[in-house]
N, C-alpha and C positions, 0 to 999 in steps of 0.2 A: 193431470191426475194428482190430489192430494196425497199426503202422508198414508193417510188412513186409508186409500183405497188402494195405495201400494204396497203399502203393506200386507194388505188380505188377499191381493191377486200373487204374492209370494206366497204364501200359508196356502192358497190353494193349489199353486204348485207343487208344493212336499204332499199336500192331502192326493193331487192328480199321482205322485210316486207311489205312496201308499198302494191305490190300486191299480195301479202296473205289475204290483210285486202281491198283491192279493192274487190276480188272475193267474200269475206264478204258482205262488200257493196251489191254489184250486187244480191245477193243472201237472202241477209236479212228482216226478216218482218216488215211492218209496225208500225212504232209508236217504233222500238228500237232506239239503239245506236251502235256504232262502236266503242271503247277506243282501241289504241293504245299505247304503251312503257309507260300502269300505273297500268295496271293490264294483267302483261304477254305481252309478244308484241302484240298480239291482243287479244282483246274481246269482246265479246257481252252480259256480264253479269251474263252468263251462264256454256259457254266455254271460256275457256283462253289457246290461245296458243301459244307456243316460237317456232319462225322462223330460222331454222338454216338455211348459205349456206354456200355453200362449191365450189370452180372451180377445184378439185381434183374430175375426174370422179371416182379416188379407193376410196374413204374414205369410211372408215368402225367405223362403232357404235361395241366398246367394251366398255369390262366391266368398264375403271375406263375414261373411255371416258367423257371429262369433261361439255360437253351440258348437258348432260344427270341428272347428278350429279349439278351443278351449278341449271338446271331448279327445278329438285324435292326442292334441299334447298330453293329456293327462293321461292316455295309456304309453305312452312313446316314457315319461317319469318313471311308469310304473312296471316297466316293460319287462322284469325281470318277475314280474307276481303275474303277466299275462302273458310270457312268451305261449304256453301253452294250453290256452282258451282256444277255443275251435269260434268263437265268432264273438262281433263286437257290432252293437245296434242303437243305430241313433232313431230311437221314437219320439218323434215329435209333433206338434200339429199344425205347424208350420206348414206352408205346400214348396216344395221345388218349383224354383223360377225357372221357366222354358226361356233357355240359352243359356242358361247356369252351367258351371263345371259337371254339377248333380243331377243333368236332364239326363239321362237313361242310364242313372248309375248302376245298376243291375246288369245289364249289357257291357258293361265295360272291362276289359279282362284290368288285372293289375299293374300290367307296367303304364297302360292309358290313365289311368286312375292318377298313378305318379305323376306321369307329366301335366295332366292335367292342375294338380293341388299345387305342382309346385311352379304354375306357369302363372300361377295368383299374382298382383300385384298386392304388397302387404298395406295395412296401414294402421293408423295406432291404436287402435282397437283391439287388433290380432294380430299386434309386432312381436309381443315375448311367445305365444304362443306360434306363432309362422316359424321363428327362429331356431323353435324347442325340434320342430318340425323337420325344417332345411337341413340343421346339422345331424338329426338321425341316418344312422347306416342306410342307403338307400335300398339296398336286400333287402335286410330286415323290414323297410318303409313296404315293399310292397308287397312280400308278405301279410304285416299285416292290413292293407288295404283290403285283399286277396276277404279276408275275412269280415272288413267292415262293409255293416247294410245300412243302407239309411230307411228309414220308416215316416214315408211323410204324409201328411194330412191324416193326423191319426185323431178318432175322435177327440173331444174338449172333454173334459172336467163333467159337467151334468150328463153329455150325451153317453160317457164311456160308462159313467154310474148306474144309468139306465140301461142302455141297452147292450154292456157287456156283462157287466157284474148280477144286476137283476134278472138279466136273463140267465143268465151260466147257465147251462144244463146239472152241471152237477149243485146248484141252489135250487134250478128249476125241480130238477125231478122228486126231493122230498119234501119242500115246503110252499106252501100254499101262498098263491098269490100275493094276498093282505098281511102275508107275516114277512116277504121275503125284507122289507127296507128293515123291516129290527132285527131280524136276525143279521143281515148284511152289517147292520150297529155294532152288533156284537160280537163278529168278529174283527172288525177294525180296532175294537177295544183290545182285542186279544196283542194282536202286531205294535201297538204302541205299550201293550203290558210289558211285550217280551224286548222295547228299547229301554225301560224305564227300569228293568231287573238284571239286566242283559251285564256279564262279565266288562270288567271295562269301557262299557256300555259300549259295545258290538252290538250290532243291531241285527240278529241271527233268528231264522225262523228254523228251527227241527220240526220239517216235513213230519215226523211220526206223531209227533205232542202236536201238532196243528190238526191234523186230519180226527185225532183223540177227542181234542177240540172241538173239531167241526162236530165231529156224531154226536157227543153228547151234547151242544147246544143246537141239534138240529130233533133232539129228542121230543123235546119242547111244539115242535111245529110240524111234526115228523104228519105227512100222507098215511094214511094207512096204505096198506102195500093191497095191491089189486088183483083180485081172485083170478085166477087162468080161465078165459072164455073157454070154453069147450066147442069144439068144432062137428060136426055129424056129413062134414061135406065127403062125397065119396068119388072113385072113378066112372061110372055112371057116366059122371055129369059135362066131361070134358072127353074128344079123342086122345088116345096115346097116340097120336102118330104127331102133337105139336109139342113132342117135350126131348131133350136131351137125354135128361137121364135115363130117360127108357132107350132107347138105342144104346146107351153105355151097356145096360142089361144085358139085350138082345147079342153084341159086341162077343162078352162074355159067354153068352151062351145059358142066360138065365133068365130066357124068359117068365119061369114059374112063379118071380120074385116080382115082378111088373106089378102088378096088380093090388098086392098088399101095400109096395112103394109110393105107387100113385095118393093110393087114400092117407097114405100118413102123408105124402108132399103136400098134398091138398088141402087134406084137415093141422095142418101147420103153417100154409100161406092164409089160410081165414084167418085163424087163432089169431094170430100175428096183425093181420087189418083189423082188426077186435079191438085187440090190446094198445094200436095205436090212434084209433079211432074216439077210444076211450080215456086214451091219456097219452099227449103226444111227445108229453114228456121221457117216455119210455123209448123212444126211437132209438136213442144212444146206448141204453143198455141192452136192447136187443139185435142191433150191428154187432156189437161188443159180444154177444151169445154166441152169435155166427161165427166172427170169429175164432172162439175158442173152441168150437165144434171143428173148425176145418183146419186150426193148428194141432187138435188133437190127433185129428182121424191122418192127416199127413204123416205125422210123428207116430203113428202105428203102421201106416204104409211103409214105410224106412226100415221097420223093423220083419216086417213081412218080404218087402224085397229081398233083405238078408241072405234069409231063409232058399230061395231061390238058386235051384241050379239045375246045369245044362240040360239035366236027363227031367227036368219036372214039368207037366201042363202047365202053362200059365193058365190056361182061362180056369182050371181047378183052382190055381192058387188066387187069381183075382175072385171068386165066387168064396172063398176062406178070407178073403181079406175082408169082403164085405158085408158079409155073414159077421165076423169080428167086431167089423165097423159100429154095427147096425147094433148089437147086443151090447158092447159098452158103451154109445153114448145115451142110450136109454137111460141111462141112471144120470145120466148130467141136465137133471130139472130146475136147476136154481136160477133165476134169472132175479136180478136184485129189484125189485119192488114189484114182484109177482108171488103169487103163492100159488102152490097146487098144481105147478104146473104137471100136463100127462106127460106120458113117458113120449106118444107121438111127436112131442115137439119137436126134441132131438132127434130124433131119426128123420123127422120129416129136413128138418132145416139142415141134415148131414146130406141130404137128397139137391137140397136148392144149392149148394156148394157144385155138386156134380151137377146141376142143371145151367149155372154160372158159369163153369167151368175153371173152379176152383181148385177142383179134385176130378183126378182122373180115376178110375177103381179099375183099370186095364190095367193090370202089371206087368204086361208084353215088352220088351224094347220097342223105343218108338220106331226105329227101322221095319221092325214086322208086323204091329198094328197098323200101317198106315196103308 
C-alpha cells in the first residue's frame, strides 16, 4: 500500500468513528451528550467505545491483536475518569479468531476473561501495553473486564453508511428516499461543526442542539405526515370467543362492554395494517404509541389499586378502572407522522395490550382471580 492509500484508509477510519457516534446521536436520550476522541472514541458518559476499521474483509481479532490490547490499556491510564462507566466496547470489523482468548467472550464470566488475557504471551507490538495491563490491581482488572464487550464483525465504512445510517428509522421515517444521502451530508457537517467550535476543541455533541438540528434540517425534506385511515371494520365480522380481552371482560363481569370493545380493537388493528402498509416507516412510531398507551393505562391502575380495600368489590372497581382506562386514553391521538388520528385508536390499541397480555384490567389479588 502506498502513502496515499494509507493514508485515506486512516481518514476513513476517523470518518467510520464519525458514524458510530452519529448512530449515537440518532439514538440518544434527552438532555445527554455525545464526547468523542476524549473519553474512548465515543461516549455518552456511561459507555465508551473504540471504533476499529479495517478494508481487509479477513482480519481477524487474536490474541496479542493490538486494538484490543492498546484499548484495554488506555482505560486501565485512564481508570480513574472510568472507574464508573457501566460498560466499555470494542466495535470493530475485524471477526474473532476461533481459538482466540475472544472465542465466546460473552460467555465468559470475569475472572476467566483475566486468566485468560493474562495467560497471552506478550510480544513487542503489545509489550508497553500488556505491561500497563499485568501490573493493574487484579480486582479492579476484572471488574472491569466484567464490563468489556467486544463487538466483532461489525459492518465496513460503506456498508454501515448504507445500511445503518441511511436506513435509521429515525432518518427513514421523515425524509424521503432521494434526499436521505444529503441530508445524512448535513448532518455530518453539523458533528465536525461542533469539533471545529468546540471549547478547547472537545469534541462534544449537546443531544438537545443536535436533535434542534436534526428538525430543522429535516424540514427541508420533511414527508408530509400521513392522514389516519379510518377503519369501518366491526364485530360482525369475527367470533368473540377467539380473543382475550373479552374473557378479561366477561372475568370482570362486564359483559355489556364486549361489543363496543371489540369494534374499536378491530377498527384499530385495521387502522394500524393501513398505516403500515402505507408507510412502513411508521412501524417504530406506532410500537412506541403502544407503548405509551399501556405505561399509561398501568400507571393509572397503581393508582386505582390504591383506592382498594378489604370491604370493596373488585370486579366494580376493575369495571371503574377500565371505564377510566377507556375515557382517558381517548384523547391521546397524536402518533408522530400521523394526523387525524380517531379517538378509536387508543382505546382500541389500550384493548391489544389486554389482548397481549400487557395489562391486566382484573384488579382482584392474583391469589383469588385465579
Amino acid at each position: 500500500m502506498n502513502s496515499k492509500s494509507d493514508a485515506s484508509t486512516k481518514i476513513l477510519g476517523f470518518k467510520y468513528q464519525e458514524m458510530v457516534a452519529l448512530k449515537e446521536c440518532l439514538e440518544a436520550k434527552d438532555g445527554t451528550k455525545i464526547y468523542l476522541e476524549c473519553l474512548g472514541d465515543v461516549s455518552d458518559g456511561k459507555t465508551s467505545t473504540e471504533v476499529k476499521h479495517s478494508i481487509k474483509d479477513d482480519k481477524k481479532l487474536i490474541d496479542t491483536h493490538t486494538d484490543f490490547w492498546k484499548t484495554l490499556s488506555n482505560i486501565i491510564t485512564e481508570y480513574d475518569t472510568f472507574r464508573f462507566y457501566d460498560k466499555f466496547i470494542l466495535h470493530t470489523t475485524a471477526e474473532i479468531k476461533t481459538g482466540s482468548i475472544f472465542e465466546k467472550w460473552k460467555e465468559l464470566n470475569k475472572t476467566d476473561k483475566k486468566k485468560k488475557i493474562l495467560a497471552v504471551t506478550s510480544n513487542d507490538t503489545i509489550k508497553a501495553y500488556y505491561n500497563n495491563v499485568k501490573a493493574f490491581d487484579k480486582k479492579e482488572l476484572e471488574n472491569l473486564l466484567d464490563k468489556f464487550e467486544i463487538k466483532d464483525k461489525q459492518l465496513s465504512a460503506k456498508e454501515y453508511y448504507k445500511g445503518i445510517l441511511l436506513e435509521h428509522p429515525v432518518v427513514t421515517n421523515p425524509i424521503l428516499p432521494k434526499d436521505r444521502e444529503e441530508f445524512i451530508c448535513s448532518i455530518f457537517g453539523y458533528l465536525s461543526f461542533h469539533l471545529i467550535t468546540g471549547n478547547d476543541y472537545t469534541w462534544t455533541i449537546d443531544i438537545d442542539s443536535f436533535k434542534e438540528n436534526f428538525r430543522s434540517c429535516a424540514k427541508k425534506y420533511q414527508i408530509e405526515d400521513l392522514s389516519f385511515p379510518i377503519s369501518n371494520a366491526t364485530k360482525d365480522s369475527v367470533s368473540k370467543n377467539n380473543f382475550h380481552f373479552v374473557k378479561a371482560l366477561e372475568d370482570i363481569g362486564y359483559d355489556r362492554k364486549i361489543g363496543r370493545s371489540m369494534d374499536n380493537y378491530l377498527r384499530a388493528n385495521e387502522s394500524r395494517i393501513k398505516m403500515i402498509e402505507t408507510r412502513t416507516s411508521l412501524c417504530e412510531n406506532l410500537d412506541s404509541f403502544d407503548d405509551d398507551i399501556k405505561d399509561f393505562t398501568l400507571e393509572l391502575k397503581d393508582s386505582h389499586i390504591d383506592q382498594i380495600t378489604e370491604q370493596c368489590d373488585t370486579n366494580e372497581k376493575s369495571k371503574r378502572f377500565f371505564d377510566d382506562s377507556i375515557i382517558q386514553v381517548s384523547s391521546k391521538t397524536k402518533i408522530e407522522g400521523v394526523t387525524n388520528t380517531r379517538s378509536y385508536y387508543p382505546k382500541g390499541r389500550l384493548l391489544h395490550n389486554v389482548e397481549i397480555k400487557a395489562i391486566d384490567i382484573n384488579l382482584k389479588p392474583e391469589d383469588e382471580s385465579e
